[in-house]
C-alpha positions in Angstrom: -23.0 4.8 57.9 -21.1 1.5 58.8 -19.9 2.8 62.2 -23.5 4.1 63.0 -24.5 0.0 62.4 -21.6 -1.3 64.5 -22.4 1.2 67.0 -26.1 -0.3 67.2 -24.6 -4.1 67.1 -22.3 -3.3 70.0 -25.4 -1.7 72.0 -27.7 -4.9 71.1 -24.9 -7.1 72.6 -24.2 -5.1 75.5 -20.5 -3.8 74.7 -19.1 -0.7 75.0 -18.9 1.7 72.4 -16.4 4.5 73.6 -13.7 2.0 74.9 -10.2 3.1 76.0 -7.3 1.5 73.8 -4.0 0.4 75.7 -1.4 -1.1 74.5 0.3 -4.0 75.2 4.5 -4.8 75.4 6.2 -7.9 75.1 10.0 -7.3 76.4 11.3 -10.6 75.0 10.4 -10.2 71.5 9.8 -6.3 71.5 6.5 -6.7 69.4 3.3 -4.6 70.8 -0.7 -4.9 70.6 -2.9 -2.7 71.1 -6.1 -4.0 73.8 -9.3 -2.2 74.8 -10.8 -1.7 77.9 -14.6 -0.4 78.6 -15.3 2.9 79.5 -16.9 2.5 82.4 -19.5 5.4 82.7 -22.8 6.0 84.5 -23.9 8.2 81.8 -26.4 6.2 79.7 -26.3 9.3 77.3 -22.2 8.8 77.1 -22.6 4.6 76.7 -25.7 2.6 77.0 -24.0 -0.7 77.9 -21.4 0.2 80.4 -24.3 2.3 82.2 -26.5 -0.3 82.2 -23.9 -2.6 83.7 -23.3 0.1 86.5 -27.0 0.4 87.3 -26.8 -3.7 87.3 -24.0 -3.5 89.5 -25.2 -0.8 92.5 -28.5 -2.7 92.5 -26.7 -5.7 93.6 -24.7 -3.8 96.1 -28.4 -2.2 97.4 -29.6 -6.2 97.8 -27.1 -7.7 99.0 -25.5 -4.9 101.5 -28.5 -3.2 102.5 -29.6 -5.5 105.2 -26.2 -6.4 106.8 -26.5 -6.5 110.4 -22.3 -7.0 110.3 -19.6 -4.3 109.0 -18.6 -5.0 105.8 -15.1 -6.5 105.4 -13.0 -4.5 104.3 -9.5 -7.0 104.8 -8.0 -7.4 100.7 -8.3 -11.1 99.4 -5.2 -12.8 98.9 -3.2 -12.1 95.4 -3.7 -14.6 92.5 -1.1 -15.5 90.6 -1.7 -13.4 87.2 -1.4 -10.6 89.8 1.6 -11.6 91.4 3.2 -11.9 87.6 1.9 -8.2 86.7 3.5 -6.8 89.6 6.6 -9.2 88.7 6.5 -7.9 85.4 6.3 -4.6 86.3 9.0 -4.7 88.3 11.6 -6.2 85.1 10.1 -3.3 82.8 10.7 -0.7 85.3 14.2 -1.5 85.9 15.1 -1.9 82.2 13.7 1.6 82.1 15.5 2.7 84.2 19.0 1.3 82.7 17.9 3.1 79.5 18.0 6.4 81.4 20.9 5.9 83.1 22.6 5.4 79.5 21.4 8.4 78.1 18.6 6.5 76.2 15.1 7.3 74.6 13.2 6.2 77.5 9.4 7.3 76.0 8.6 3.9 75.2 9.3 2.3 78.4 7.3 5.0 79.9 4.5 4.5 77.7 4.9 0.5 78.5 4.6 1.4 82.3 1.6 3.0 81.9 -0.2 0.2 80.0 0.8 -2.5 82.2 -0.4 -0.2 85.6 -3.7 0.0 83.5 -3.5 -3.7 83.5 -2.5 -3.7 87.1 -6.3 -1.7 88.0 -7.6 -4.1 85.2 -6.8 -6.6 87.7 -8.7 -6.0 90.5 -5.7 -4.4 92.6 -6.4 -0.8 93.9 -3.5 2.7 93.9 -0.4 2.2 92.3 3.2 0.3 93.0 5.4 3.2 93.8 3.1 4.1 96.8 0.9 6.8 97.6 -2.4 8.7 96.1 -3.3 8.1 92.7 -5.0 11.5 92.7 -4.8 13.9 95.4 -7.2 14.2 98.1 -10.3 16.3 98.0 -10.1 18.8 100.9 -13.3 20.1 102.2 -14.8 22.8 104.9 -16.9 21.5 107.6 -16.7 25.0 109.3 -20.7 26.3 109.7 -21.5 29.8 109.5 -21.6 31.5 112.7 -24.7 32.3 112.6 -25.8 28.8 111.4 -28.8 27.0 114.1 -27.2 24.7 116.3 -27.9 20.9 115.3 -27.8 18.2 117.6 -24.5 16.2 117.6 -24.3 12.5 119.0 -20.7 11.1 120.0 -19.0 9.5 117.0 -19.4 5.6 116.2 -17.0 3.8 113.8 -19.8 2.4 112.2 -21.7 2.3 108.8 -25.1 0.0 110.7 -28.4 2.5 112.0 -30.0 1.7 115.4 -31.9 -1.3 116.3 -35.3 -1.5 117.9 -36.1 -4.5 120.4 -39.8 -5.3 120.4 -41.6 -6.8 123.3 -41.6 -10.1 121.7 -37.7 -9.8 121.8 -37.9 -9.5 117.7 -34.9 -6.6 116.8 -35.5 -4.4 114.1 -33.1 -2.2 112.1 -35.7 0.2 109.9 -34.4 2.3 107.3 -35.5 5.6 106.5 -37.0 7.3 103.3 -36.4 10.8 103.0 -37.4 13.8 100.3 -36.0 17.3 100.2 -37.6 19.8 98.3 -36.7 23.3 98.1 -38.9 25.8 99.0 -41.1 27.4 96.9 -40.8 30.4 94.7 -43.8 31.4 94.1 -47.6 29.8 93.0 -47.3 27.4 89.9 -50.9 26.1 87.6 -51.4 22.8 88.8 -50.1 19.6 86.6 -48.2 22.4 83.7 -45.3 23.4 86.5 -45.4 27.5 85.2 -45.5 30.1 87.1 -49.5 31.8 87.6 -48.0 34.9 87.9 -44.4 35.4 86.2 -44.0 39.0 87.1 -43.8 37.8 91.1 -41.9 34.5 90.4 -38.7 34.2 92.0 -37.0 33.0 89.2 -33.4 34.6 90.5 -33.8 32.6 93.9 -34.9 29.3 91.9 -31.9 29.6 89.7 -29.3 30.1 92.7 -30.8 26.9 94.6 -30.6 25.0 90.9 -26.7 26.0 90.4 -26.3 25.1 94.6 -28.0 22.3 94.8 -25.0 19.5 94.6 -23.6 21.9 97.6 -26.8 21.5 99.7 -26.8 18.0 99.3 -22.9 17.4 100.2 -23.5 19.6 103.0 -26.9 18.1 104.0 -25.0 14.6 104.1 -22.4 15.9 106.3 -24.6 17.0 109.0 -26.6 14.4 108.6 -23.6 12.3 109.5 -22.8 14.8 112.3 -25.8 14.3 113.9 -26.5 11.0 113.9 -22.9 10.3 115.1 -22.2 7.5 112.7 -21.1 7.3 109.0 -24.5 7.0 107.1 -24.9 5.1 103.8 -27.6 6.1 101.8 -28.9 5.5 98.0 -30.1 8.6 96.2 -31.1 10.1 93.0 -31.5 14.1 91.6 -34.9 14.2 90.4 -36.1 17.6 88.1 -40.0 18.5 89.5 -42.4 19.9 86.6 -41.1 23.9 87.6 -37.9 22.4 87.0 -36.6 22.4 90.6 -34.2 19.7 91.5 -35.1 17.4 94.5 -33.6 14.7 96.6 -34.9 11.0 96.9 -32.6 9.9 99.6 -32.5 5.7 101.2 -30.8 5.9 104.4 -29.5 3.1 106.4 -30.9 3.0 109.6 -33.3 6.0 111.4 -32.9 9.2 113.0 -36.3 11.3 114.3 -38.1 13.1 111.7 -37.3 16.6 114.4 -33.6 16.0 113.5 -34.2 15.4 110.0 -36.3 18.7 109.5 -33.7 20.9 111.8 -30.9 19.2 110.0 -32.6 20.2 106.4 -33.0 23.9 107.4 -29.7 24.0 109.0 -28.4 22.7 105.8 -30.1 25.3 103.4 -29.3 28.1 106.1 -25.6 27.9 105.2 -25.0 27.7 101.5 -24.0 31.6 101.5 -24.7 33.7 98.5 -24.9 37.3 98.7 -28.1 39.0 98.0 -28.6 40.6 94.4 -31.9 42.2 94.8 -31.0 45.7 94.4 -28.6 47.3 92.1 -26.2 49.8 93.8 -24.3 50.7 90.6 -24.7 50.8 87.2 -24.1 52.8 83.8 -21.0 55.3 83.8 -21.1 54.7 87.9 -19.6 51.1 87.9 -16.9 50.7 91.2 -13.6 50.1 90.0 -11.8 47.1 92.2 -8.2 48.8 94.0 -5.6 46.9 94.8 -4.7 46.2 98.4 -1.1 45.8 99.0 -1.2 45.2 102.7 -0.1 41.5 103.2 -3.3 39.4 104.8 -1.3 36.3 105.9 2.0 34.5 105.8 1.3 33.1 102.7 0.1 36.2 100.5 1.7 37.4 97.6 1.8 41.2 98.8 5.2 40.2 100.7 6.7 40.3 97.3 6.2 44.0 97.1 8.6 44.4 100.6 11.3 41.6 99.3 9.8 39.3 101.9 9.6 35.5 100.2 5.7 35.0 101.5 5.5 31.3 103.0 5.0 28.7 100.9 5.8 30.1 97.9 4.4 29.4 93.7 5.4 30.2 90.8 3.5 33.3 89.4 2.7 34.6 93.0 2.4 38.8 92.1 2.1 41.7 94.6 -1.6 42.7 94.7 -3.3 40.0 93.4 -3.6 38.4 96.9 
């Protein structure tokens, strides 16, 4: 088919083939044209040219940024003048915008002619948006560790992104990096260079499918403490590798060193607290299957049980109901 060909063409000469159409206003003659943008993904599988300029892209970031001995800058470069006229722009559409809604009028293409030009405004080089605040909301996280977790060393906290340097005796200094694997433990005795179980009936294959659905926990969590511990923010370079019994591992570059001890205790500390209940017996089954009761006692200030007393809980949502707390 012809779009199968152009697809091909567009791979050979390196351009994207799932772009993302915008469209563009002009508010002096009222006339509109549609513009595309790459996609942008890592995903080979998704895009083959937009990947491949990613992987291009974080290799010259691992060159050029992995030997820095200074901080990286982090101070915004000065405003060019195309983006001084898109914020300018901006600023004119916005306001006739909102004229039209003050007069009662259809406003849907003015807000469609926003969101192009703050497409052009990323485009552009220029970060967040013009009215202020997140573009998306902030990712909340635990850092709490299970009680029970083993304790982990913990150094005081640096502002810094650069490892430890080493002086030699020749007054040389040193900043080594570190290579690190994590594997997960094993699940039972595989035939050597085929990856199957010897014995299937004593394979673990409930444990090894727990770590598999985990894993992306273990390593967010093994970062954090890893940070923790070495009491400054770590940069690393890493990549999910699938073994031949189809475990996932870790191939982690870190920016400077810690002691092999710490990164052993930090790896089992790690693993220690994803929590998952165990499943190896079954309790119930059949006709005997528990059935869940509702608990009307309020838990917290915020739980929907106050309902059921006429008591507004705090923090209230819409579709908040008594007993589901």
């Amino acid at each position: 088919m012809a779009l199968d060909v152009a697809v091909e063409v567009a791979k050979l000469n390196g351009v994207c083939i799932r772009p993302i159409e915008l469209r563009r206003f002009d508010t002096h003659t009222g006339t509109s044209e549609p513009f595309d943008i790459p996609c942008g993904t890592t995903n080979e599988a998704k895009c083959p040219p937009c990947a491949k300029r990613n992987k291009q892209l974080r290799m010259a970031q691992c060159r050029e940024g992995w030997h820095l001995d200074t901080e990286p800058v982090t101070t915004p470069h000065p405003a060019t003048d195309d983006q001084k006229w898109l914020i300018e722009f901006r600023a004119d559409v916005q306001a006739k915008h909102d004229a039209a809604e003050r007069d009662g009028d259809e406003v849907a293409d003015w807000d469609e002619a926003i969101a192009g030009i703050d497409a052009e405004i990323n485009a552009a080089g220029m970060r967040g948006n013009v009215t202020g605040g997140r573009t998306a909301p902030r990712r909340s996280r635990s850092t709490r560790r299970r009680q029970d977790a083993p304790d982990l060393p913990k150094r005081a906290r640096q502002d810094t992104t650069l490892g430890r340097t080493f002086i030699a005796a020749d007054g040389t200094v040193f900043r080594p990096s570190l290579f690190v694997t994590l594997t997960l433990t094993s699940y039972g005795k595989i035939r050597s260079g085929q990856g199957v179980p010897v014995d299937p009936a004593t394979y673990d294959y409930a444990r090894a499918a727990r770590d598999a659905l985990h894993f992306s926990k273990l390593v967010d969590r093994f970062v954090q403490n890893l940070r923790r511990v070495a009491g400054y923010d770590v940069q690393y370079f890493a990549t999910v590798e699938p073994q031949k019994r189809f475990a996932p591992h870790l191939h982690m570059a870190i920016r400077g060193t810690l002691p092999r001890a710490e990164i052993k205790q930090t790896a089992a500390a790690t693993y220690h607290q994803v929590w998952w209940p165990s499943v190896d017996e079954v309790r119930f089954e059949g006709d005997h299957l528990p059935v869940w009761a509702e608990r009307y006692e309020p838990c917290s200030p915020a739980c929907a049980n106050w309902l059921r007393y006429g008591i507004q809980p705090k923090n209230a949502k819409p579709g908040m109901t008594p007993g589901r707390c």
